[in-house]
TORDOTI-322917 format. One line per field, with one value per residue (C-alpha): residue number from 1; residue in three letters; x, y, z. Coordinates in steps of 0.25 Angstrom, whole numbers, plus 5000, padded with zeros to 4 digits. Layout:
k: NUM ...
r: Ala ...
u: X ...
v: Y ...
w: Z ...
//
This chain:
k: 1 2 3 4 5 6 7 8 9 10 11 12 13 14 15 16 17 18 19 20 21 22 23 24 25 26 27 28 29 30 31 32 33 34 35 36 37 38 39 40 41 42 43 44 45 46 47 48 49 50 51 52 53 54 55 56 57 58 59 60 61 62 63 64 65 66 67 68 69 70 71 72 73 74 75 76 77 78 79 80 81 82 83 84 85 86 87 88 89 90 91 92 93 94 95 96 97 98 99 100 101 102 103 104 105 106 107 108 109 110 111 112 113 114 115 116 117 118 119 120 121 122 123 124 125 126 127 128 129 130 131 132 133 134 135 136 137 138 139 140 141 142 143 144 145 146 147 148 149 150 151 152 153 154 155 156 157 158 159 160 161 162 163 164 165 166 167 168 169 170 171 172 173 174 175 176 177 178 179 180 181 182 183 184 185 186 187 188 189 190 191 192 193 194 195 196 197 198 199 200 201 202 203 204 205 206 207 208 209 210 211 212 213 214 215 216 217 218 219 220 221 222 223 224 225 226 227 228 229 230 231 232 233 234 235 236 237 238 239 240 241 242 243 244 245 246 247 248
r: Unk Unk Unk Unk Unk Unk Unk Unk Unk Unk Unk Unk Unk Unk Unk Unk Unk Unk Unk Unk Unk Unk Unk Unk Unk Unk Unk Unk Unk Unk Unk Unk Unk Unk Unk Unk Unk Unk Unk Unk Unk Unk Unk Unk Unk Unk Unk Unk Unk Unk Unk Unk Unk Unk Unk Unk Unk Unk Unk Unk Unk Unk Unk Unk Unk Unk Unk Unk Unk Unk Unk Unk Unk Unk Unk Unk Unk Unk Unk Unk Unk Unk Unk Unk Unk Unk Unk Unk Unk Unk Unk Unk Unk Unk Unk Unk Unk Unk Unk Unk Unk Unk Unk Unk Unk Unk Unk Unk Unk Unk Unk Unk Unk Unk Unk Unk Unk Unk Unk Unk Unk Unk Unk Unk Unk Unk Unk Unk Unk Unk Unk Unk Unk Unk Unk Unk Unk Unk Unk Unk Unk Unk Unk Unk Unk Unk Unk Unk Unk Unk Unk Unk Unk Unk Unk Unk Unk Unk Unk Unk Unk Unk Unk Unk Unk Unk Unk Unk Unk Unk Unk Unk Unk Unk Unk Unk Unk Unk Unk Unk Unk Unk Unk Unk Unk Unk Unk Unk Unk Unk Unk Unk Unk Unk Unk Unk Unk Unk Unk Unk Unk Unk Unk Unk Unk Unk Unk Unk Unk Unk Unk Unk Unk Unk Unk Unk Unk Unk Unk Unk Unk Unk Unk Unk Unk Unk Unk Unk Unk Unk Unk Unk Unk Unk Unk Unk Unk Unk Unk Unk Unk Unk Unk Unk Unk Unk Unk Unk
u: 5012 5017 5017 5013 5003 4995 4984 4975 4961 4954 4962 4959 4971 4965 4971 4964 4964 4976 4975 4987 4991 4993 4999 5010 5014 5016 5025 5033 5033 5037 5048 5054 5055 5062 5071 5074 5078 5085 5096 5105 5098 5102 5099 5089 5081 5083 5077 5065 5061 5065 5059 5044 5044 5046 5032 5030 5039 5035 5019 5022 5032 5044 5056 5066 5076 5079 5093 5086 5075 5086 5099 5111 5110 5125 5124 5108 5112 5125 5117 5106 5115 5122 5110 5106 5117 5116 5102 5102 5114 5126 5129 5118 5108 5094 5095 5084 5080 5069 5080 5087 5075 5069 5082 5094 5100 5099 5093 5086 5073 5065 5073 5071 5055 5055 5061 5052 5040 5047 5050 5035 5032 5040 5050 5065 5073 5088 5098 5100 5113 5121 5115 5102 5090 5075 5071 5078 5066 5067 5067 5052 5048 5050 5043 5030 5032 5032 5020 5013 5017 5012 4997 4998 5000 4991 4980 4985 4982 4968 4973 4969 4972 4988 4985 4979 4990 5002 4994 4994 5008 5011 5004 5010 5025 5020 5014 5026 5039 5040 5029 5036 5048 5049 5042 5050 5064 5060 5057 5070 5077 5069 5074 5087 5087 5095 5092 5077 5076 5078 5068 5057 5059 5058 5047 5038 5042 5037 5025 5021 5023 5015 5003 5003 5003 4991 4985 4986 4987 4980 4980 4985 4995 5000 5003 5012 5020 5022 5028 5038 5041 5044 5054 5066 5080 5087 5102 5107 5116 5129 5133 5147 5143 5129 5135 5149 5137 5128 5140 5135
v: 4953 4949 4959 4946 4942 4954 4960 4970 4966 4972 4977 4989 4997 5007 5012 5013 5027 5026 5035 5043 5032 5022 5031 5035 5020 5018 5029 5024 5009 5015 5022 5012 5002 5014 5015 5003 5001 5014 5012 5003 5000 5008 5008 5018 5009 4997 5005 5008 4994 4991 5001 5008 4997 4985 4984 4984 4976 4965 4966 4965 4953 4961 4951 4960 4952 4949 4959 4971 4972 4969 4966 4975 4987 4989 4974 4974 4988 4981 4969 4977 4985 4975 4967 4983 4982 4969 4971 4986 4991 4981 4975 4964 4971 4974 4988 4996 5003 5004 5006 4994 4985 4989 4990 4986 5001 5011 5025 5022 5030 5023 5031 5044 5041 5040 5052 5059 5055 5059 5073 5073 5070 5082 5072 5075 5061 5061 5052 5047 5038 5035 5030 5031 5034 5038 5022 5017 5007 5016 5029 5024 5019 5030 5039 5031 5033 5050 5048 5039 5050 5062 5056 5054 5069 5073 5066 5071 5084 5081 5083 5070 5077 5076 5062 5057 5063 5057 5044 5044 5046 5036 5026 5029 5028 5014 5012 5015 5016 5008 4998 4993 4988 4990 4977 4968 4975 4972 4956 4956 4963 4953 4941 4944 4952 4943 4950 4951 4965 4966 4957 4962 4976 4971 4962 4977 4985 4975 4973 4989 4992 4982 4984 4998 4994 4984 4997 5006 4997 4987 4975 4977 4987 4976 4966 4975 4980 4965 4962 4974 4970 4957 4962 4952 4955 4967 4966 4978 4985 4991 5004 5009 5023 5024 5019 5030 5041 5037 5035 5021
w: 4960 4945 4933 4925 4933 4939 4931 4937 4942 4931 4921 4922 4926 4935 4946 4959 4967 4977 4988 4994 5006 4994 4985 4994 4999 4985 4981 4994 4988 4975 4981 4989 4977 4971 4983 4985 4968 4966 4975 4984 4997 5010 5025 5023 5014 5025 5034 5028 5025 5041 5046 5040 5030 5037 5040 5024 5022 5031 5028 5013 5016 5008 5008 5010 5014 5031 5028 5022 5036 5047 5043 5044 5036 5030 5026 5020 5011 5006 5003 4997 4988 4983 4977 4973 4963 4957 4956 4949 4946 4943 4930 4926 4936 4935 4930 4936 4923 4914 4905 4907 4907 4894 4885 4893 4894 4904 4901 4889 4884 4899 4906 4900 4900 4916 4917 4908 4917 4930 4924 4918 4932 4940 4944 4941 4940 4946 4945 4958 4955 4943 4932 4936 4926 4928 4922 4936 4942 4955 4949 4943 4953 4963 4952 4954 4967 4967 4956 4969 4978 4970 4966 4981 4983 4974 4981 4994 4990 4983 4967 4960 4945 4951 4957 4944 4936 4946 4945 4929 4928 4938 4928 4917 4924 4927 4915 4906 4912 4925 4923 4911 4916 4931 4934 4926 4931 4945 4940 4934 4946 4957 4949 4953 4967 4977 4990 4995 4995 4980 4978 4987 4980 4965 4969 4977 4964 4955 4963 4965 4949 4944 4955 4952 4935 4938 4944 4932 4920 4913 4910 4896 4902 4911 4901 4894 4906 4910 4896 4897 4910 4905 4895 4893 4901 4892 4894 4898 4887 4890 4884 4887 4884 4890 4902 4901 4900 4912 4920 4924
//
């Protein structure tokens, strides 16, 4: 599925009613693409895809790569982190940040408005590891996933004010902060993911953003999310000082 290429059947951007079952498998996508972005692979993660997700991932015809489903663990979490940092996190990487994408530095005004709606929201945000700002691809994504989990509790327990409510701010986080940028990010980063498993992932959080935007936007909406998705290549900027005080 292609940003530049889907539009929605009628253009009408309405979202169909979703019941709780659907709602909670997307939080769990959702939260596994954060997972699997915020941090190096571990055993833990191997497990799950070769254990309760292997069916998953053999009926949506995932190409994880034959090492991530049976090879050695020790060797595949090695393999996995190395591409890990040269994908996110060394010099000339990817940098997972809405920041980085829209004007080449970290922490700029993106990352202070994500943080605002997950306060707005009840949520507090944490750094996790160093350097690490509420704009980081995973952080938004797993924030999709809680606002997908909380409509699904507010059905659940029969209140469709609260559903609506966490349904209208999960469109406008879409809308606004991730949809903007996140699917370019995860073009950029799959043009340059060596391993399978890299690849595969980028390729799932590019295809859940943009089905979920072609279910709450029009068509007009669309357009201009795939032009600021399209935004040229920002060089990252260095700044001595920024980079003292963040302690990156």
């Amino acid at each position: 599925m292609q940003a530049d290429s889907h539009v929605t059947p009628d253009g009408s951007g309405e979202t169909a009613p979703a019941g709780i079952a659907d709602l909670q498998a997307r939080a769990g996508l959702y939260s596994l693409l954060g997972r699997c972005l915020e941090a190096e692979a571990d055993a833990d993660l191997l497990h799950l895809f070769r254990g309760p997700l292997r069916g998953i991932v053999e009926e949506l015809e995932l190409d994880l790569g034959a090492d991530v489903m049976d090879g050695p663990v020790d060797e595949v979490v090695e393999r996995l982190a190395e591409e890990f940092t040269g994908l996110f996190v060394a010099p000339g990487a990817v940098l997972p940040y809405r920041s980085v994408f829209e004007t080449g530095r970290l922490f700029q005004p993106q990352a202070d408005l994500a943080t605002n709606a997950y306060r707005e929201a009840g949520f507090e945000f944490r750094n996790l590891h160093s350097g690490e700002f509420g704009d980081h691809v995973a952080v938004m994504l797993a924030f999709v996933a809680r606002l997908l989990e909380r409509r699904a509790g507010a059905l659940a327990e029969g209140d469709g004010a609260a559903a609506d409510a966490w349904e209208a701010r999960r469109v406008r986080f879409l809308r606004f902060q991730l949809g903007p940028w996140a699917i370019g990010w995860a073009r950029r980063a799959r043009s340059c993911a060596q391993h399978p498993f890299y690849a595969a992932i980028l390729d799932l959080t590019e295809q859940a953003i943009w089905t979920d935007l072609c279910q709450c936007c029009d068509e007009k909406t669309l357009r201009r999310l795939v032009k600021a998705n399209r935004r040229p290549l920002v060089r990252p900027k260095t700044d001595p000082e920024f980079r003292k005080a963040s302690g990156l």
